[in-house]
GUMI-498503 format. One line per 3 residues: for each residue x, y, z of N, C-alpha, C. Coordinates in nm, 2 decimals, always signed. Example, Ala and Ser with C-alpha at 12.3 -4.5 7.8 and 13.67 -1.06 7.14 Angstrom:
REM residues 2
+1.32,-0.57,+0.78,+1.23,-0.45,+0.78,+1.32,-0.33,+0.78  +1.28,-0.22,+0.71,+1.37,-0.11,+0.71,+1.29,+0.00,+0.79
END
This chain:
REM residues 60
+0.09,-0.12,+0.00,+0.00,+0.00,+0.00,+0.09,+0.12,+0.00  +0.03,+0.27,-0.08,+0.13,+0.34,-0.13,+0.07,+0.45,+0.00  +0.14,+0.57,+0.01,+0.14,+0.67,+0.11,-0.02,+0.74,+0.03
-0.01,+0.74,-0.12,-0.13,+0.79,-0.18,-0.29,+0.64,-0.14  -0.23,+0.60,-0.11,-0.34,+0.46,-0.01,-0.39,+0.48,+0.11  -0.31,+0.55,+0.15,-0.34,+0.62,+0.30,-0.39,+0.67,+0.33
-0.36,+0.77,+0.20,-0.46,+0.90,+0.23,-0.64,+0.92,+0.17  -0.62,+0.82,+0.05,-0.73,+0.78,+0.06,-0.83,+0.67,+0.15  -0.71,+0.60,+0.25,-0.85,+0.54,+0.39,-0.89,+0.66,+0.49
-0.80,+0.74,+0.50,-0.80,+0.84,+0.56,-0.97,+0.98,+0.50  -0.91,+0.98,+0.34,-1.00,+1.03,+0.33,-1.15,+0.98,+0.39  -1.15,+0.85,+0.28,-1.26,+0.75,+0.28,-1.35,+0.73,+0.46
-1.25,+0.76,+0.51,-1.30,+0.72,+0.70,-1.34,+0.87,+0.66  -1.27,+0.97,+0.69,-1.38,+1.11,+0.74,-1.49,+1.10,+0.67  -1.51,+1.10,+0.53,-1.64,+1.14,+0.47,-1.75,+1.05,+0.49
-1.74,+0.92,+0.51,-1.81,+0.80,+0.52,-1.89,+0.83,+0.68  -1.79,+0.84,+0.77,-1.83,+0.91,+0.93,-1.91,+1.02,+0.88  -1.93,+1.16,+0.82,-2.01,+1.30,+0.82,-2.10,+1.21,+0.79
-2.20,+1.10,+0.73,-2.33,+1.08,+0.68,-2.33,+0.95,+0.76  -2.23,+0.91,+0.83,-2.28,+0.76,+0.87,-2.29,+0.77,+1.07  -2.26,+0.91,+1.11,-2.19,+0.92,+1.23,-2.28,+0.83,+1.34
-2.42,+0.78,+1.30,-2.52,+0.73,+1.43,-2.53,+0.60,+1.43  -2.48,+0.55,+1.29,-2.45,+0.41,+1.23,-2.44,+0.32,+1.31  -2.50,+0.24,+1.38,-2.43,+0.09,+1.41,-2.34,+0.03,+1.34
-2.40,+0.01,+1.21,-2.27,-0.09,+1.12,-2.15,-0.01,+1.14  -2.15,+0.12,+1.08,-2.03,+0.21,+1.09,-1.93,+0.20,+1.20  -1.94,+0.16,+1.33,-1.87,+0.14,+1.44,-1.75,+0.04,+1.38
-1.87,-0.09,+1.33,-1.77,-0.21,+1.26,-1.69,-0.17,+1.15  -1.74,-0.11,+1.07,-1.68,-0.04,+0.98,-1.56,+0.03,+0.99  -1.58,+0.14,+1.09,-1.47,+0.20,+1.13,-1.36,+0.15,+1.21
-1.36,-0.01,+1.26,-1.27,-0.06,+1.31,-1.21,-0.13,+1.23  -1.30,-0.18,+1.13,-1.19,-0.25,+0.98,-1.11,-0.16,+0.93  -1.14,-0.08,+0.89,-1.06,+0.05,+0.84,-0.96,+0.12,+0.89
-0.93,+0.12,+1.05,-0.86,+0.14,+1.13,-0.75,+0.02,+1.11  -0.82,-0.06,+1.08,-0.69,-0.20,+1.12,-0.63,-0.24,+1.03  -0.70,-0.20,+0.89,-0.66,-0.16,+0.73,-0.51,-0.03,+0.72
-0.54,+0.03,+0.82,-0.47,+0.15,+0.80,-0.34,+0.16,+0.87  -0.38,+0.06,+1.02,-0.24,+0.03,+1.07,-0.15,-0.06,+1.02  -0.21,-0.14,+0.95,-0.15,-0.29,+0.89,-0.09,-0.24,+0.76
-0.12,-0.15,+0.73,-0.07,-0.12,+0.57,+0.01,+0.01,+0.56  -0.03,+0.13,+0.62,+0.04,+0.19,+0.64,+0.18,+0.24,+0.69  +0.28,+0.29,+0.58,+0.40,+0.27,+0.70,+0.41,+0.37,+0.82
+0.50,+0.33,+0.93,+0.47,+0.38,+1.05,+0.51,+0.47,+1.02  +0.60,+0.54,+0.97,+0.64,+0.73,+0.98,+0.51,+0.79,+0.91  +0.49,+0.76,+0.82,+0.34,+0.82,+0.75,+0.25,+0.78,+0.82
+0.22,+0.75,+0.95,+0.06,+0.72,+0.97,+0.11,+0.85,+1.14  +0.24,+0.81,+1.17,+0.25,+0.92,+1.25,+0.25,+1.09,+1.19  +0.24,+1.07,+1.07,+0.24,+1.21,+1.01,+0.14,+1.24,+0.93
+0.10,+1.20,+0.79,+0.01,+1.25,+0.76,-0.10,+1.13,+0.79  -0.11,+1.03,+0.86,-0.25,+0.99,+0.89,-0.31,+1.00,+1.02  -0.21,+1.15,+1.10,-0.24,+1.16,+1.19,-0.41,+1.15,+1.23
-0.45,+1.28,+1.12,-0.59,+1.30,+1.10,-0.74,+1.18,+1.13  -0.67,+1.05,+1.08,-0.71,+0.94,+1.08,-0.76,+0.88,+1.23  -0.61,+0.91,+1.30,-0.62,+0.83,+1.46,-0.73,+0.94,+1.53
-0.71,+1.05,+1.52,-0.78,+1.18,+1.58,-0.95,+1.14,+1.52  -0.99,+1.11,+1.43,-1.13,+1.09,+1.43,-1.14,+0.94,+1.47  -1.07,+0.85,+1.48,-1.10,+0.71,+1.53,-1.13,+0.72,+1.66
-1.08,+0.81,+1.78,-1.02,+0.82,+1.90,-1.18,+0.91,+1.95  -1.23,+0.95,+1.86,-1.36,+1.03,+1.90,-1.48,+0.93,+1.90  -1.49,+0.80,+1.86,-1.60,+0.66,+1.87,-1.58,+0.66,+2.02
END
């Protein structure tokens, strides 16, 4: 997975949360995608630009 991968789970997780925020499924959702993003992304990039990512997971 490319740093341009990243930033589209990243995108994909915010916009998906504005319309899905009261979701049930979305909870599950958002932990697959969380675990998508740790597993794939490399660690200097998820400390830097996927910071944005942990900061809205950390808000469930």
């Amino acid at each position: 997975m490319t740093e341009t991968d990243c930033g589209d789970i990243v995108s994909y997780y915010s916009t998906v949360r504005q319309f899905n925020r009261q979701a049930a499924f979305f909870r599950i959702k958002s932990a697959a995608v969380q675990s998508a993003a740790v597993a794939f992304c490399h660690a200097e990039w998820i400390a830097n630009s996927c910071i944005s990512f942990h900061e809205y997971a950390r808000k469930d």
